[in-house]
Structure formats: C-alpha cells, structure tokens
C-alpha positions, 0 to 999 in steps of 0.5 A: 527447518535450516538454521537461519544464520546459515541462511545467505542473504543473497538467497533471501533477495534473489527468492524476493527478487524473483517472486517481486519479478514474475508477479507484475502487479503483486498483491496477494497474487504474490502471497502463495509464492512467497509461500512456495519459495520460503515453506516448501521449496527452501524450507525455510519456516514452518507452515505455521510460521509462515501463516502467522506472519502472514496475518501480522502482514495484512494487518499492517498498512502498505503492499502486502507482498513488501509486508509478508516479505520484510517479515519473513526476511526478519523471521529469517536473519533479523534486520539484514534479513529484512533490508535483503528481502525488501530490497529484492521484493522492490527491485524488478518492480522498480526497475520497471517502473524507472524504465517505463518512466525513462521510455514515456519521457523519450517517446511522450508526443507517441503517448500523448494522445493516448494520455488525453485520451484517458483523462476525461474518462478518468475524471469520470471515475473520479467523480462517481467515487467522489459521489459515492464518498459524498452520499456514504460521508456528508449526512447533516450540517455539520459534515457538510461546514467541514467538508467545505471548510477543507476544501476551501482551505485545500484549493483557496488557501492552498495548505498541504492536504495532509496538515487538513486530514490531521486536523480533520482526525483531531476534530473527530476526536474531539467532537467525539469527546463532545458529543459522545459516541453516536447511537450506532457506534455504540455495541 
C-alpha cells in the first residue's frame, strides 16, 4: 500500500469524480467500483480496510456511495482526503442535475405535458404507500389522536413538519417511560 501523504488529492477527486460520473444513479451499483479503483487498481487500501469502511458506510445515514468515499478519502489523507473525495463523488452527479434543471426551465411548455401526465398516476403511488404506512402504523385510538393531531397541526396550522416529527419522537419517548415497552418489544 502507498503511503497516504503521497497520495495527491487531485487523484483522490479525479478516481470519485469518475466512479460518481459513469455510475448514473449510484448506490450500491457504485460500491465495487469504488472497490476496483481504491483496492485493486490504485492500490490504495488493504481488501480489508476497504470492507470495514464499507460496513461503518452503510451504517451511517445518507448515499452510500458519498458514505464509502468520504471514509476512504479520511482513510487516505484525513480532512483534505474527504473534502477531495466528496467533492469528485457530488460533481458530474450535480453537474447533471443543474443541467437537467437549466434545460427543463427553457423548454418546460415541451414538458409540461408530460409532467401532468405523471401526477395523478404519481399521487396513486403515493396514496397506496400512504395505505400501506396506515395499515402497518395506526392500530388502536391512541395512534389514530396522534395521527390526526399531526396532521391538523401540518395542513391547518401549517407548522414546519420537522418540528411535528420531533415532537412525535419526544412522545414516543415518553409514552414509552409511561406505559413501558409493549409485550412485543420486549426479548
């Protein structure tokens, strides 16, 4: 393994930039190219290395293929590895996007159509998932006082949804202090 202060940054950010570029949708399709480029083309970490990084990447919240390659570029050269790693893993991915952005302002009457077209089939989606949640979620009385105290505190008195997930979190807590854990929570 090459020493990591001789490791340039610039190849750090070009190896992301390229994996972040040919890998359209990322993911864990990403993953054994990340894989390829840091262990067995560039030699940079051990296989093992590699897997344990992997396995503190999938663990934290976020894109994985971000996760993976702010890790190894920490592994690598520390703070400046991970701002040269995230920054070539973000770059064509958001260059793409911007793009994508810029072109659908100038030609949005083209698209329009086809963006109603996908709304009610969209809201269909949405709704089946929103069933789903329900049938999984609201089991007795008390969920459904909280489900409809959220909701009207979401659409009638129109408070930032993050605020009413926190507070649902503080009264699950609490609740939970209250009445003690369920029978099936328990082991």
């Amino acid at each position: 393994m090459e020493n990591v202060h001789k490791i340039p940054l610039w190849k750090i950010f070009t190896i992301t930039a390229k994996i972040g570029g040919v890998t359209i949708g990322g993911g864990y399709a990403m993953v054994p190219i990340i894989r390829e480029e840091f262990v067995i083309k560039n030699k940079f970490l051990q296989p093992e290395e590699f897997d344990s990084l992997l396995v503190i990447a999938q663990s934290m919240p976020g894109p994985i293929a971000v996760n993976t390659s702010t890790l190894v570029g920490y592994k690598l050269r520390k703070v400046p590895g991970v701002l040269a790693a995230v920054a070539g893993a973000i770059f064509f991915p958001t260059v793409i996007i911007l793009t994508i952005a810029i072109l659908l302002g100038k030609f949005y009457d083209l698209v329009r159509p086809f963006l109603n077209g996908m709304k009610i089939p969209l809201l269909a989606i949405i709704v089946v998932s929103v069933l789903k949640l329900w049938k999984n979620s609201v089991r007795n009385i008390e969920d459904l006082v909280v489900f409809s105290a959220a909701f009207l505190i979401v659409t009638i008195l129109k408070f930032n949804p993050v605020y009413v997930i926190l507070l649902g979190i503080v009264y699950g807590v609490i609740r939970s202090f209250v009445k003690g854990p369920k029978r099936s929570d328990r082991t």
